[in-house]
C-alpha positions in Angstrom: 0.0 0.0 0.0 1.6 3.2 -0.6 1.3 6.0 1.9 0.6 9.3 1.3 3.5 12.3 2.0 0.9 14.8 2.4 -2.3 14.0 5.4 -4.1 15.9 7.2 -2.5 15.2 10.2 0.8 16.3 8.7 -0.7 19.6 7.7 -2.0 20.0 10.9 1.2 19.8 12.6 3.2 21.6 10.2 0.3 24.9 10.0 1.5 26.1 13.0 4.7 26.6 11.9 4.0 27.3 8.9 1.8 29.8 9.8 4.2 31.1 12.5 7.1 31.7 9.9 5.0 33.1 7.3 4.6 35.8 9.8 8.1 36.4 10.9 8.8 37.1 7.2 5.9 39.2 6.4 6.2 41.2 9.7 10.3 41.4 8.9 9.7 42.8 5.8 7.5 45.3 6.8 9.0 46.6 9.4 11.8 46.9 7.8 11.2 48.6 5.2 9.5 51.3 7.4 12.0 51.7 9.2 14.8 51.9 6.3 12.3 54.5 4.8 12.2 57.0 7.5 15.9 56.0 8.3 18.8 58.7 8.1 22.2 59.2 9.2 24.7 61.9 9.7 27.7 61.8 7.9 30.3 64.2 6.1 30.4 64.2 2.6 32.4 66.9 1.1 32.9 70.0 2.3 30.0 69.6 4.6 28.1 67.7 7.2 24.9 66.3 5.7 22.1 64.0 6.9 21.8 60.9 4.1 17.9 59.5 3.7 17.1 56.2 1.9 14.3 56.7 -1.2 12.6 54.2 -3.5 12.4 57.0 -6.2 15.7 56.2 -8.2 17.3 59.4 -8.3 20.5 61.1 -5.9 18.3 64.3 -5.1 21.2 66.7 -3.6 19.3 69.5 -1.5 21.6 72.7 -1.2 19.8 74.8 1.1 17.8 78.3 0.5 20.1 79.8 -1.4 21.1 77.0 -3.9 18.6 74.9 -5.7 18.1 71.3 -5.9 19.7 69.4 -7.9 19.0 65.3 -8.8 19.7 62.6 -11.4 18.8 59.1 -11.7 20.7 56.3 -9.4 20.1 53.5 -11.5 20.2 51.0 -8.8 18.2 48.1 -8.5 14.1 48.3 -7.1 14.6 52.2 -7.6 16.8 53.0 -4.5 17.7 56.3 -4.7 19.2 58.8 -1.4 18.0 62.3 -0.2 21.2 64.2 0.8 19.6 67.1 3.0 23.6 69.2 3.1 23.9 71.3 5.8 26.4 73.4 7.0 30.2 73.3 6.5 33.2 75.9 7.2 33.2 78.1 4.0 33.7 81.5 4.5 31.7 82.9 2.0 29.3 81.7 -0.8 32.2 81.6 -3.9 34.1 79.7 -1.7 31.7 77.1 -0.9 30.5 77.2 -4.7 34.0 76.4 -5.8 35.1 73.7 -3.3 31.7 71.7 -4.0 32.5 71.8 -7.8 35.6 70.6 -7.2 34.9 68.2 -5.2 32.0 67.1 -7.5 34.8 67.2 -10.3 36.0 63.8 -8.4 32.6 61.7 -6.7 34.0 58.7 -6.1 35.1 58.9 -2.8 31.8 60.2 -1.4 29.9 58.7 -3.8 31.5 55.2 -1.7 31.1 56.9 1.5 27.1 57.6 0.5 26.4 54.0 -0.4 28.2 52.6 2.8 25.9 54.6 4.6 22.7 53.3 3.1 24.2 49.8 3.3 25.1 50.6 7.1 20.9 51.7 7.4 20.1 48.8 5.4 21.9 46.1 7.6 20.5 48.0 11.2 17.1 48.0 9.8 16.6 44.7 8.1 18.1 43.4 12.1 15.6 45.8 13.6 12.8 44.2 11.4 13.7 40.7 12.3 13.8 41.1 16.0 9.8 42.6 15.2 9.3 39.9 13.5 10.5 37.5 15.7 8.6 39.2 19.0 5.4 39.0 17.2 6.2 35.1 16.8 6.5 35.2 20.3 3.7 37.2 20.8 1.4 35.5 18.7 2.8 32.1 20.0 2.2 32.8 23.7 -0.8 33.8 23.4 -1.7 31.1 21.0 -0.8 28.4 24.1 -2.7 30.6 27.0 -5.6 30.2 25.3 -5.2 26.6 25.0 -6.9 24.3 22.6 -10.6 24.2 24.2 -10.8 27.7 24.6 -9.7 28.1 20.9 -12.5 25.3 19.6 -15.2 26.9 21.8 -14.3 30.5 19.9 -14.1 28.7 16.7 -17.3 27.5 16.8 -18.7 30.9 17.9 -17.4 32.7 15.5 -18.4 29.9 12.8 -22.1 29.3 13.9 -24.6 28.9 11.0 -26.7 31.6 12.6 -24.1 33.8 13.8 -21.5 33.2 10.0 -23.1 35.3 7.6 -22.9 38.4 10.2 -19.5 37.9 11.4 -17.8 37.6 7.6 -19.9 41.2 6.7 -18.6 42.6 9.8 -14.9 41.9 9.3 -15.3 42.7 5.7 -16.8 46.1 6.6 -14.1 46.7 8.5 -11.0 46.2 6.4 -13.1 48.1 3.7 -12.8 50.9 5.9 -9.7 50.5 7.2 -8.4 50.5 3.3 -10.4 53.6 2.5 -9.5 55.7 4.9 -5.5 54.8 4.9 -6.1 55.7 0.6 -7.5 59.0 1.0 -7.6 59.9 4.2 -4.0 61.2 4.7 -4.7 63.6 1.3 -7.8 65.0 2.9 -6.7 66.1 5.8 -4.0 67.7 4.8 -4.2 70.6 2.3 -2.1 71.0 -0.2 0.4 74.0 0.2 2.6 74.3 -2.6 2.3 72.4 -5.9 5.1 69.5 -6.8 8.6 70.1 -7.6 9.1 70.2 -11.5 12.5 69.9 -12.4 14.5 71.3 -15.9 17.4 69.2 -17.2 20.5 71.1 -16.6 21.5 71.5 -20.5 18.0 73.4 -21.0 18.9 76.1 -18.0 22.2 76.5 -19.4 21.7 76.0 -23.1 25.2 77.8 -23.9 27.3 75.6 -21.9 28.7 72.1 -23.8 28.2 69.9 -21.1 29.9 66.5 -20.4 27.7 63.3 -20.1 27.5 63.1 -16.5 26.4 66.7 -16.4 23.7 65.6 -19.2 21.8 63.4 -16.4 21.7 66.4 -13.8 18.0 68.1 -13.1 17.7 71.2 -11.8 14.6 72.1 -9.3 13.0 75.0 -11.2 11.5 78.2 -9.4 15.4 79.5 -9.1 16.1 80.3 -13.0 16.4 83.7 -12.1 19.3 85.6 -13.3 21.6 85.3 -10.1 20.4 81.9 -9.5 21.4 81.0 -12.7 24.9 82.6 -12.7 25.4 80.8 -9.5 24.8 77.1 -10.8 26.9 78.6 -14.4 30.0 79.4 -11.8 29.5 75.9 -10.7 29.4 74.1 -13.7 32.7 76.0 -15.3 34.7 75.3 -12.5 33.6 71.4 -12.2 34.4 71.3 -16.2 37.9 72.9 -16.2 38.7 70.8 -13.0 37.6 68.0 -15.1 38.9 69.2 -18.0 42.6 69.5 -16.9 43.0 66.2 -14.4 41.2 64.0 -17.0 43.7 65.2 -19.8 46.7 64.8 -17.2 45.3 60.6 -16.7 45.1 60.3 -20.3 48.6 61.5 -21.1 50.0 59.4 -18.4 49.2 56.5 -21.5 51.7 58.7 -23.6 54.8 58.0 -21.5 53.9 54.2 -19.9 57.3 53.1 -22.3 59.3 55.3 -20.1 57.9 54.3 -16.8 60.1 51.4 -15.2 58.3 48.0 -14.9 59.4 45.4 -12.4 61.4 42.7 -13.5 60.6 38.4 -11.9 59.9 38.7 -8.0 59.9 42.7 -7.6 57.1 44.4 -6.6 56.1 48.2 -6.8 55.2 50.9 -4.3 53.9 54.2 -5.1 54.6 57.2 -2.7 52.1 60.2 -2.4 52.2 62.9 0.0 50.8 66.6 0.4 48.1 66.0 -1.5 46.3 69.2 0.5 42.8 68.2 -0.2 43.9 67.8 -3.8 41.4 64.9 -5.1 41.6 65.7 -8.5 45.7 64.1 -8.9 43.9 60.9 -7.4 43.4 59.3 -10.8 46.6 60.4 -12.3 48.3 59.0 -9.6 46.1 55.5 -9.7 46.8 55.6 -13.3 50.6 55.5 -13.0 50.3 53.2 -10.3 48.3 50.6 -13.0 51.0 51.3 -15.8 54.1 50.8 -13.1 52.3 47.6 -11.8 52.7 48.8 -8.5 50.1 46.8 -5.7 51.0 49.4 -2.5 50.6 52.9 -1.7 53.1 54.8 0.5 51.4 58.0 1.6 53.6 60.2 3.8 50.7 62.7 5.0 50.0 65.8 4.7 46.5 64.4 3.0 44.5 67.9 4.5 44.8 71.2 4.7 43.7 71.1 8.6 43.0 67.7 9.8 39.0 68.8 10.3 36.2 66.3 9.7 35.1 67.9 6.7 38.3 67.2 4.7 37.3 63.7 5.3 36.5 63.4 0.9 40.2 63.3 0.7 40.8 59.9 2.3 37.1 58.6 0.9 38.9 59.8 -2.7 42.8 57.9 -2.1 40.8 55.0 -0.5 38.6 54.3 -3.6 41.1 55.0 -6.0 43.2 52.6 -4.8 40.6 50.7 -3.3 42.9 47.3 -4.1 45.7 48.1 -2.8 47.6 47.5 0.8 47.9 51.1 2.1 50.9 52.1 4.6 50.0 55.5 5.8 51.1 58.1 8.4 49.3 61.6 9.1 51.5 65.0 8.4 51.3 68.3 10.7 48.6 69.1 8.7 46.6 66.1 9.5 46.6 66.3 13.0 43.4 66.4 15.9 42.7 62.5 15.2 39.8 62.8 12.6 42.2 61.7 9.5 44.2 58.9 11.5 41.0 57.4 12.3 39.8 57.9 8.7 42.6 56.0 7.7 41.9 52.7 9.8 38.3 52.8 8.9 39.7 52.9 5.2 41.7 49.6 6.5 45.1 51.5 5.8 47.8 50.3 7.7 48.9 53.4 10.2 52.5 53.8 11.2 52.8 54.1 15.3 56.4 53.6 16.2 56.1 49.9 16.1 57.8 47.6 13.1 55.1 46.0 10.9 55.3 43.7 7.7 53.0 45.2 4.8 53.4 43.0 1.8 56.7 41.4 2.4 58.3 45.0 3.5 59.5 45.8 7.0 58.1 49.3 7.9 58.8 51.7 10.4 57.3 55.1 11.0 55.1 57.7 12.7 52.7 60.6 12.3 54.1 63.7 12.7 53.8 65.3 16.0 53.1 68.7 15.1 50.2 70.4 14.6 49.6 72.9 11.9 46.2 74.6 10.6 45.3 76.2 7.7 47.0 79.5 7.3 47.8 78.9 11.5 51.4 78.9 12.9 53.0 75.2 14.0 51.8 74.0 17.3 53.6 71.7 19.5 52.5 68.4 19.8 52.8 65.5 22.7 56.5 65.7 21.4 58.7 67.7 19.3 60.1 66.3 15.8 64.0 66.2 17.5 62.4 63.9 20.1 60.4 62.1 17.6 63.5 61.5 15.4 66.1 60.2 18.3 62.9 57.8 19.8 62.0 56.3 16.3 66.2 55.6 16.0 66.1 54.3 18.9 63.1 51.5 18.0 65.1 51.0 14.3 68.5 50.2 15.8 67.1 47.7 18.3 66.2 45.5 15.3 67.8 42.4 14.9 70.2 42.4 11.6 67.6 40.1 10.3 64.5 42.2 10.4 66.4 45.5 10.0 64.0 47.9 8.5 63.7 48.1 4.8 61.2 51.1 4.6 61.1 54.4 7.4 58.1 56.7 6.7 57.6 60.0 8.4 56.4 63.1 7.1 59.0 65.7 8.2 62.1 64.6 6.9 63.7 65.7 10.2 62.2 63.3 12.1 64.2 60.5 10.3 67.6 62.2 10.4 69.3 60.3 13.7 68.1 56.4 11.8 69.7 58.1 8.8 72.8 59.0 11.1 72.7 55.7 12.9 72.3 53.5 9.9 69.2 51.7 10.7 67.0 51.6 8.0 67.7 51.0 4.1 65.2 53.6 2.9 63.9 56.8 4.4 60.7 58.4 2.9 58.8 61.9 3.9 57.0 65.1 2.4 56.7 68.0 3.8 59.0 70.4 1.6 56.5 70.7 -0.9 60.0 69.5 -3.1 61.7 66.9 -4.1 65.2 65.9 -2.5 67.3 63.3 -3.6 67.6 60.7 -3.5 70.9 60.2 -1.4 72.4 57.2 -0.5 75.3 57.0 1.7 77.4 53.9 3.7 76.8 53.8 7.1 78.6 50.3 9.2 79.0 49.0 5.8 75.3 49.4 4.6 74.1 51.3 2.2 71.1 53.8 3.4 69.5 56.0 1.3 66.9 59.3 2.0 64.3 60.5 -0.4 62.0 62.9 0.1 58.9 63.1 -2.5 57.7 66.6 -4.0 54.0 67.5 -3.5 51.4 65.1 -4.8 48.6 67.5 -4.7 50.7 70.1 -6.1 50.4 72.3 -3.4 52.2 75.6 -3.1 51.2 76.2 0.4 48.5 74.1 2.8 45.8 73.9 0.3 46.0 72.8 -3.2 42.4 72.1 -4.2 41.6 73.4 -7.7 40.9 73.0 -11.1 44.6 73.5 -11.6 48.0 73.0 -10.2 50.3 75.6 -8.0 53.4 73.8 -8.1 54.5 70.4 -10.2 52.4 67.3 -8.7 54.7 64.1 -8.0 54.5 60.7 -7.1 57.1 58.3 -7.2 57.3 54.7 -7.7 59.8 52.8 -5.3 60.4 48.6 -6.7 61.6 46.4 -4.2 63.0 42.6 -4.1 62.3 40.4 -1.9 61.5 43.5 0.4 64.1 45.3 -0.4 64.1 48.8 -1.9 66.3 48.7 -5.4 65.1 51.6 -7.0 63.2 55.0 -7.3 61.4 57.1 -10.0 59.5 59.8 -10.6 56.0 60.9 -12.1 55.2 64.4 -12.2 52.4 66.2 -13.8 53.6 69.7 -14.9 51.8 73.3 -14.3 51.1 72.7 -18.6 49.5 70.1 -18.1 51.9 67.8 -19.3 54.0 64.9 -17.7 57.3 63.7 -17.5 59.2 61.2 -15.8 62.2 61.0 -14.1 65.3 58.3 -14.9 65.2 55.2 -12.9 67.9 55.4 -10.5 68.8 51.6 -9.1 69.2 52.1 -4.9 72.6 50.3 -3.6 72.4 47.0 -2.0 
């Protein structure tokens, strides 16, 4: 005889259960998505603080303020997702300024356009954990009460509820009220509250500014209209020019780094590449020139030697979201400069998952690194401060770790900012290569025998091109440099240099092999 898989008796076992988990997940769901829908968080993006807001209307809507107008364009991410960016206030001191820096800034997204989605992926994850746990307390609910009522007291109100006499008026009664219920959620909100202002209508950018030749990812931006008046107009026109010479100029500096690839040095069977940057000053734009030498060089680890702000404040935060997605696959060996100092851009940096110097030997990669952040503390335009230590100290304690190596983890790679600070491991002989910044110019390198080792110091011009603490523009102040370091089997063997000139063009230095 053959038995059947599905009884009633099975199905009357299994409903419960059945019923209980279809209302977890329905109950998850829901209260999830309310609560991801009415979610926001606080974050900096840019030049400002600004409060992020999931949407299900597929468009980034950026909302400027008063005096600016809204701008949006479409997010083409999956069920419509889209984000309200509500940006609020930031440290500008007057409106060209501000205009300016956000154009700039725009000029580059992809660091805060990763910093925006980690946000909503950060709501996402607390609100789909917050819907399970209401989802799994109704369960609870549901199934205490479910077994207080007990299984006579649940016949007795079954049959009540499903007497002949009594059905008919019951089912009409329930149906009545969902009808209801439905109605008044449809068109109740609208009624009672009147309708103030009509809907936003929004004019494609290239129809406000008809004269302008826009690029295609201007193309896609909308404009909220009621603020095409004249000064409103030459406002979003100052914008737009400086975003498209910004543009303009660091695009053409990536694409003519394809011109000289034959010249730049490529590692030969078991070397591996570095590439230094350092006083970069906010500079975002010389982020993809400098990922785009570091793809023709072959080079799999960033150096950066600080200096990565103009005043270590939370809103210069876009500069590491920028050097962290354009080199978003590579190991990272950082340390913060005297203008990165008051905590915010160290702790950017270990968020980022860059590996932060701090006195102690560490292996990145095969490498032996040593290094530190600069004590000092420098603001924009502000005289040096003294930090927990002065650079002299700094310089004589970090010797001191270096030559308490053993000879067979001496350090291959010293990274500080100031190039004073590595002058007594330079003296001592206890470290084969000595990188900072700083000097806003290049210096050597110079290689000299200490004990019968060679040891060489190098200090790397400014990446950012940076004349004094700030260097974010649409073009540069000074030559920008970076420069590629190869090493074997840990070992530095040999240096060049990148730089992107004040034309626009770029050159690059000889090779020059390192002693070993």
């Amino acid at each position: 005889m053959v038995r059947r898989l599905v009884t009633k008796a099975r199905l009357r076992a299994v409903a419960p259960w059945a019923a209980l988990s279809l209302l977890f997940a329905v109950t998850s769901v829901v209260a999830g998505l309310l609560v991801f829908t009415n979610d926001s968080e606080r974050i900096t993006i840019g030049a400002h603080a600004a409060t992020v807001s999931p949407t299900f209307d597929g468009h980034a809507t950026l909302d400027l303020g008063a005096v600016l107008p809204r701008l949006r364009m479409a997010s083409n991410d999956p069920f419509g997702l889209g984000v309200n960016i509500d940006v609020q206030e930031t440290n500008a001191s007057n409106l060209t300024d501000l205009i300016n820096r956000d154009a700039l800034i725009a000029a580059q997204p992809e660091g805060e356009i990763a910093r925006i989605r980690q946000a909503v992926q950060e709501m996402a994850v607390d609100d789909a954990l917050a819907g399970a746990g209401t989802g799994l307390l109704m369960v609870v609910v549901v199934a205490t009460l479910w077994a207080v009522v007990g299984a006579r007291r649940r016949r007795e109100l079954w049959h009540l509820v499903h007497r002949h006499e009594r059905r008919v008026e019951h089912r009409a009664i329930v149906v009545l009220v969902a009808m209801l219920i439905t109605i008044a959620s449809i068109f109740g909100p609208g009624r009672i509250r009147g309708v103030e202002a009509p809907p936003t209508q929004w004019t494609p950018l290239a129809t406000l500014l008809p004269q302008l030749d826009l690029d295609k990812q201007l193309q896609g931006v909308e404009v909220a209209s009621g603020f095409s008046t004249t000064g409103g107009v030459g406002v979003i026109k100052t914008a737009v020019d400086t975003y498209q010479r910004s543009t303009r100029f660091y695009g053409q500096l990536k694409d003519k780094v394809g011109d000289v690839a034959t010249q730049i040095h490529q590692p030969g069977k078991d070397e591996k590449v570095a590439i230094q940057v350092n006083d970069r000053h906010d500079n975002i734009g010389m982020d993809p020139f400098a990922a785009e030498v570091a793809k023709v060089a072959g080079a799999k680890l960033l150096i950066d030697a600080g200096d990565d702000t103009s005043s270590g404040q939370e809103w210069e935060l876009f500069s590491i979201n920028s050097l962290r997605q354009h080199f978003k696959d590579f190991k990272v060996v950082a340390v913060a400069g005297n203008h990165d100092a008051g905590g915010h851009v160290e702790a950017a940096y270990r968020k980022s998952g860059f590996t932060v110097l701090d006195s102690k030997p560490v292996e990145v990669d095969g490498i032996r690194f040593l290094g530190d952040s600069d004590p000092t503390k420098t603001g924009l335009g502000s005289a040096d401060q003294p930090g927990d230590e002065t650079v002299d100290h700094q310089s004589k304690r970090l010797a001191d770790v270096a030559c308490a190596q053993p000879e067979d983890k001496r350090i291959s790679t010293f990274v500080v900012h100031d190039p004073s600070s590595f002058a007594d491991t330079a003296a001592r002989g206890c470290a084969t290569l000595l990188l900072s910044g700083h000097l806003h110019r290049q210096v050597g390198p110079e290689t000299k025998v200490v004990d019968g080792k060679p040891v060489t110091t190098y200090t790397n011009g400014t990446t950012g091109g940076a004349a004094y603490a700030f260097a974010l523009g649409y073009t540069l102040r000074r030559p920008g440099e970076v420069t590629l370091i190869t090493y074997l089997k840990g070992e530095p063997v040999g240096l060049q240099t990148v730089t992107a000139e004040l034309t626009g063009e770029v050159t690059v230095g000889a090779y020059t092999p390192l002693s070993s």
